[in-house]
C-alpha positions in Angstrom: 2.9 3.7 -27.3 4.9 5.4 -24.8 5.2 4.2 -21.0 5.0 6.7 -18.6 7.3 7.9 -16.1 6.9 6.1 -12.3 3.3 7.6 -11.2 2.5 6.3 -8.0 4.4 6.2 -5.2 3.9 4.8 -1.8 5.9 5.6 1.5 6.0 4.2 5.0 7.4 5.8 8.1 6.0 9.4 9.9 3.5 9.9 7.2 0.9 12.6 7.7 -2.5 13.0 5.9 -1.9 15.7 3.1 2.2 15.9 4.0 4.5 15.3 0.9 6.6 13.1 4.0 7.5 9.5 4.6 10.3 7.3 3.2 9.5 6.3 -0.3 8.9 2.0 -0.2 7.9 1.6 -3.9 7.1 3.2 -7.2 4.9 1.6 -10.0 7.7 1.9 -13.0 10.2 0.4 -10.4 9.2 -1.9 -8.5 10.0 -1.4 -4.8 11.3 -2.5 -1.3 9.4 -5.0 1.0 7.4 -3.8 3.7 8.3 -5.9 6.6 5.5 -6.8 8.9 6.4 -9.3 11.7 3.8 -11.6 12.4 3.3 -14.7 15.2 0.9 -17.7 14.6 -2.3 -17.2 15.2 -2.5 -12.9 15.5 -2.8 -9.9 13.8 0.3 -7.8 13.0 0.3 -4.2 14.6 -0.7 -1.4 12.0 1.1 0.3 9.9 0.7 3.3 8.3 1.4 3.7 4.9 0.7 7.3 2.1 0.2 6.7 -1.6 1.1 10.2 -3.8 1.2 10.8 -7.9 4.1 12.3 -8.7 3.9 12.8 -12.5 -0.3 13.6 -12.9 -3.0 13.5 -10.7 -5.0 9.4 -10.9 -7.9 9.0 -10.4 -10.0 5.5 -9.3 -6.5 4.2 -7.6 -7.3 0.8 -6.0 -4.5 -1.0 -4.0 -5.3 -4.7 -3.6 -3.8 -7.9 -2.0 -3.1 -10.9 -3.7 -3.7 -12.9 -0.8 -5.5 -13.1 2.1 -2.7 -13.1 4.3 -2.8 -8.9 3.7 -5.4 -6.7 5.3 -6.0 -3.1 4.2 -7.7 -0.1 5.7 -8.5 3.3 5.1 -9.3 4.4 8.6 -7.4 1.1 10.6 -11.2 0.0 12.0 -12.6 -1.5 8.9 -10.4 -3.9 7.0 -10.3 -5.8 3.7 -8.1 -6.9 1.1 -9.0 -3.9 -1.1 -8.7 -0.2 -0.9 -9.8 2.5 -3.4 -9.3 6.1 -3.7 -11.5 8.2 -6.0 -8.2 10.6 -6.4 -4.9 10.6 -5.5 -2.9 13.7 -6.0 0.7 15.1 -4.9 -0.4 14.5 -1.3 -0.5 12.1 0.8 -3.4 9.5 1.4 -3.4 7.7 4.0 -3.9 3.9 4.0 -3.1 1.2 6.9 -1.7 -2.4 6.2 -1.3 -5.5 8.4 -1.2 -9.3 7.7 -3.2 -12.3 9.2 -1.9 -15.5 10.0 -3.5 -19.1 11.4 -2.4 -21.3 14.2 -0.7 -23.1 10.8 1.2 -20.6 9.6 4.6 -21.9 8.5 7.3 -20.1 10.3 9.7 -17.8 7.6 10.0 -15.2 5.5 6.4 -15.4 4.0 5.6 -12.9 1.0 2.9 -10.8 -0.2 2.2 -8.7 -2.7 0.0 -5.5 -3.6 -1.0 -4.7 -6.9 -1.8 -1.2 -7.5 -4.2 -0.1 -10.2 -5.1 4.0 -11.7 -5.9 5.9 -14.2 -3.4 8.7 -15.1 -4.9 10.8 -17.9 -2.3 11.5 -20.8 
């Protein structure tokens, strides 16, 4: 079995729903950078806008989850959980929104999260 070539990609920075733009933050062969998100007890981080594209084939059923619930997703930034899920994702962008959640007991530092990013890329 072969593996495929880095499929998904996701970017952050000026990203605009069905651009090819942003600043490339991860790819799922690669691994990636950290998206920072700064965060004070007992708020909500700002917003951030974030695109997913395939680069290789188009995927279909992507889902993007956090692995904790310290990571808040959104496909329109009003309605927020700890899952999104496109039907297809192509070679432009889709727009997603990410922000994290912490208690009045957060634990000051550099506090990480992960997403784990699931499609199907036919072959």
């Amino acid at each position: 079995m072969t593996t495929a070539a880095s499929v998904i990609h996701i970017y952050n920075g000026s990203v605009t729903p069905g651009g090819t733009d942003g600043n490339l933050v991860t790819e799922t062969a690669v691994g990636g950078n950290r998206i920072l998100i700064e965060l004070h007890r007992g708020t909500e981080s700002n917003e951030i806008p974030l695109a997913v594209r395939a680069t290789v084939a188009d995927c279909y059923l992507v889902q993007i989850a956090s692995e904790n619930n310290k990571i808040m997703l959104s496909l329109d930034s009003s309605h927020w959980a700890s899952m999104v899920f496109f039907l297809f994702v192509g070679a432009e962008n889709r727009l997603f929104y990410i922000k994290s959640v912490a208690d009045e007991n957060e634990e000051y530092g550099d506090t990480t999260g992960s997403l784990k990013v699931d499609f199907y890329a036919p072959v």
